[in-house]
C-alpha positions in Angstrom: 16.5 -16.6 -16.1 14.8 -15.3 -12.6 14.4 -11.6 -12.2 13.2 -9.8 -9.2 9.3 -8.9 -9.1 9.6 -8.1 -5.3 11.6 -7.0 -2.5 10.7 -7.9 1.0 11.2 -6.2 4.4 11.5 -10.0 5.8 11.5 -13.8 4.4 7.9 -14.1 6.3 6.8 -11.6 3.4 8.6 -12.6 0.7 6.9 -16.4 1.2 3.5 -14.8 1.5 4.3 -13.4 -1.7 5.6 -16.3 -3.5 2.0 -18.3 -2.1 0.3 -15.9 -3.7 2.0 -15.6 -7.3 1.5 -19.7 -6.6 -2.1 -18.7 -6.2 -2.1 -17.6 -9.5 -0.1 -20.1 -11.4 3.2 -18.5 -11.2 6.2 -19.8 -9.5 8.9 -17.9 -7.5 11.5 -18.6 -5.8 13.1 -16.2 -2.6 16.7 -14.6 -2.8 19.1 -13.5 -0.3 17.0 -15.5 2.9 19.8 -16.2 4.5 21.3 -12.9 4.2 19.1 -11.3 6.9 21.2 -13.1 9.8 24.4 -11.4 8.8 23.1 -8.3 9.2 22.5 -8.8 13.1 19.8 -6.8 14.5 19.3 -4.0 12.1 16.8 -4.0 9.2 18.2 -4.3 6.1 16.3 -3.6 3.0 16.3 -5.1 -0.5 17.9 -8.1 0.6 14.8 -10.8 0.5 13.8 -10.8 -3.0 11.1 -12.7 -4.8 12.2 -14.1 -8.4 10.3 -15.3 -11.2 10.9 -16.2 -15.0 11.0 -14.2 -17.4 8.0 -14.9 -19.2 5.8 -14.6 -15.9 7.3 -11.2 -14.9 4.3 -9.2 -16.5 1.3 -11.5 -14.8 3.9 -11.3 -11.6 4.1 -7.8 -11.5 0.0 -7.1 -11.8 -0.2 -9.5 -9.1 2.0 -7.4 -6.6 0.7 -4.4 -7.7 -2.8 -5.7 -7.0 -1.5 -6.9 -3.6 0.3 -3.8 -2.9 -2.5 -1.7 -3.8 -4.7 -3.5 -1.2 -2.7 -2.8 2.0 -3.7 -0.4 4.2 -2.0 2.8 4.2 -0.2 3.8 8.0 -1.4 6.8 9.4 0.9 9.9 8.5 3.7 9.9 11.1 2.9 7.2 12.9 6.2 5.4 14.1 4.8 1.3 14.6 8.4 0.3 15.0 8.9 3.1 17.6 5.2 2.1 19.6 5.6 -1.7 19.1 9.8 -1.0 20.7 8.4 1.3 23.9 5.7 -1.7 24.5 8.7 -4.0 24.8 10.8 -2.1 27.2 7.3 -1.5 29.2 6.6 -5.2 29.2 10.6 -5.9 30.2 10.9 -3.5 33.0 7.1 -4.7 34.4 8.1 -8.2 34.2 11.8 -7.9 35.6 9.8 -5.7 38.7 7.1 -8.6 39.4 9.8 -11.6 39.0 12.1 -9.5 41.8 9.0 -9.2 43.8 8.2 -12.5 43.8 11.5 -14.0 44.7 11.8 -11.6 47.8 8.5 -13.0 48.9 9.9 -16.4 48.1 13.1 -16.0 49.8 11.5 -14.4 53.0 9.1 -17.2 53.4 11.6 -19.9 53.8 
């Protein structure tokens, strides 16, 4: 019977996970992929799971650990969401003022 080793923020990081308990001789299997689209926009957590057998749980769970354990730590407060959000906007509102521009050059010159 499959039991949760992992829960992942997104499918992209519950398959890394499962290729590298693969890695290792263990197979996995992702639960709750297609969950994430009926949530709409906001992040919902502990949906994406990683399962494994019963018997590989242990072996599974020193390989997450081991993988968890390598990531770098973010630095204290530091919002990514928030910077990687107020890039976006920036980008928009710079792109939306260039393509105006460039169609009132367009439409003056004919």
């Amino acid at each position: 019977m499959p039991i949760p080793v992992f829960e992942a923020s997104s499918t992209l990081e519950a398959q890394m996970i499962i290729n590298l308990l693969d890695q290792h001789d263990i197979a996995a299997e992702m639960d709750g992929e297609y969950l994430q689209g009926g949530v709409g926009e906001l992040q919902a957590m502990g949906i994406v799971r990683v399962l494994v057998n019963e018997r590989d749980y242990g072996a599974a769970q020193r390989v997450v650990e081991d993988w968890n354990a390598q990531q770098p730590e973010s630095e204290p407060g530091a919002n990514t969401a928030l910077r990687s959000s107020s890039w976006n906007v920036g980008s928009l509102i710079l792109g939306m003022l260039l393509g105006s521009a460039l169609m009132l050059i367009f439409c003056h010159a004919t």
